[in-house]
Steps between C-alpha positions, in 0.01 A plus 500: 500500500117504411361848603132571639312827450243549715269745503223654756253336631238453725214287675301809657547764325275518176621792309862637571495863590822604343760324238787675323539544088505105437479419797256179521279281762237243580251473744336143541196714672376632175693249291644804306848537369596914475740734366590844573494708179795591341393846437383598888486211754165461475387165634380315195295130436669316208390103586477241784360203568115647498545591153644145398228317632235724368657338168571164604152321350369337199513698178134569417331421795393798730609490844392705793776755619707421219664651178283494148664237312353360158554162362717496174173569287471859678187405725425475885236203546293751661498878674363670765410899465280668825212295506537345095651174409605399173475128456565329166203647329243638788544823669347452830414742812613436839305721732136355608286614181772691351397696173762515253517807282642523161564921420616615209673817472272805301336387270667180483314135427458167641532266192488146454565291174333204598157417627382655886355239707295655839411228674362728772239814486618786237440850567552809331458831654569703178307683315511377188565075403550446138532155384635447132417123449305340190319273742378524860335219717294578798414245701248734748131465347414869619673819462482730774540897362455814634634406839553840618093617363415427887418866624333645234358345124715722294663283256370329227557087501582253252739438200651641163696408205691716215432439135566705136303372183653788316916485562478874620243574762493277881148408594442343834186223609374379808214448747461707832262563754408861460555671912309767436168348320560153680451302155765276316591657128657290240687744279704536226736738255568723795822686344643621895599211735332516767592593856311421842204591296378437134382835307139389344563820276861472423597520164380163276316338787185306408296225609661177449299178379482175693392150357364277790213313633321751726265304845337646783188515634388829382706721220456865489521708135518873549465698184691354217389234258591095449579407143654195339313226719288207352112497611440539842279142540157519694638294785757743549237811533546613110261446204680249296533691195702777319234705320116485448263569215437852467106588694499137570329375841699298711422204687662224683594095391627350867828504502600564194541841319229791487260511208304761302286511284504664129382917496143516517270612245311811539094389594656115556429301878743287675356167590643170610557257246524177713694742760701670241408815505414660146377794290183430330209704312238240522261532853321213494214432825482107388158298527238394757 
């Protein structure tokens, strides 16, 4: 004769309040199958039907109010954390303009291996940004510095490099605009790097040379001397020539160069020689 074991139950009643030691029971109001413990009595959840179903889906594939379950390669097609979702290869917010934060622990680092592609604005509110690449490409025609110079001109503006032509001592190059005089200064074999401003009488500093084509409308010398440029043409304001003869007079040709004449003689005259003008001994008061 087949025997039946039944054990409690119930249709109302969620959570039984009491069981005895093995006692077990099932409510179909929470779906929960209990036990009581063994050890003291005490009412305890080992299964049910809102368990099973929480794993009854597709291997892989998340489900909502279900069990974790990955496929036989060890993956979930996708995952849900707070307001993150993992999806094949994006990690995506879901809150309207959600940030997402990536924080390392101390003094941990955020490293990739492969090439970082920001296809949006990038901003970087550290202090210091060093980038250790053999080639950079910017595509913005001006450079904007000293973004912060806005309440008073205390900084000094512009750009430096770091060189060593002897193996044992760093020198450093660059051109700046100068906040305190107000004037750009090319400079170079400065032996301290500079800081927000460039010591004009740090150790090594000089006067660094440029090679260009110089226009404006009006150029300034102060003090100071120009060497190693051909004649300064007529057109141009100069005299055409390098040197002159030594107590020579000058005088002009057009266009072309300055003349003079040779030294004159003591007790000689200078007098045009069909306009030329030339020393001569001889005063003569012609005919009539």
């Amino acid at each position: 004769m087949a025997q039946i074991v039944k054990i409690k139950r119930s249709n109302t009643t969620a959570v039984p309040s009491t069981l005895t030691k093995g006692e077990m029971a099932y409510s179909s109001n929470s779906h929960k199958l209990f036990i009581g413990q063994p050890g003291d009595s005490s009412v305890e959840v080992i299964g049910g039907k809102l368990y099973v179903d929480m794993l009854d889906h597709a291997a892989g594939t998340l489900t909502n109010s279900s069990a974790l379950i990955t496929d036989s390669g060890g993956k979930l097609d996708q995952l849900k954390v707070d307001n993150l979702t993992f999806n094949g290869n994006t990690i995506s917010s879901t809150d309207t303009n959600g940030d997402i934060n990536i924080n390392p622990n101390g003094t941990g680092n955020l490293t990739t291996s492969g090439d970082l592609i920001v296809a949006g604005d990038f901003t970087v509110n550290g202090t210091t940004t060093t980038v250790n690449t053999s080639t950079m490409t910017v595509e913005d025609p001006l450079l904007a510095l000293a973004s912060d110079n806005t309440a008073t001109d205390s900084v000094d503006i512009g750009f430096y490099g770091l060189y060593d032509t002897s193996g044992s001592q760093d020198a450093y190059s660059g051109l700046f605009r100068d906040a305190t005089d107000k004037k750009w200064h090319l400079f170079k074999d400065n032996q301290a790097a500079p800081g927000t401003t460039v010591n004009k009488n740090g150790t090594g500093y000089e006067i660094a040379t440029i090679v260009a084509h110089l226009e404006d409308s009006s150029i300034a010398i102060t003090g100071g001397s120009i060497t190693g440029i051909t004649d300064l043409t007529v057109s141009d304001g100069g005299t055409g020539r390098s040197s002159f003869t030594a107590d020579g007079i000058l005088y002009g040709d057009g266009t072309s160069g300055i003349k003079a004449t040779a030294a004159g003689t003591d007790g000689y005259l200078l007098v045009s020689n069909s306009g030329t003008p030339t020393w001569t001994s001889t005063v003569d008061g012609g005919t009539f």
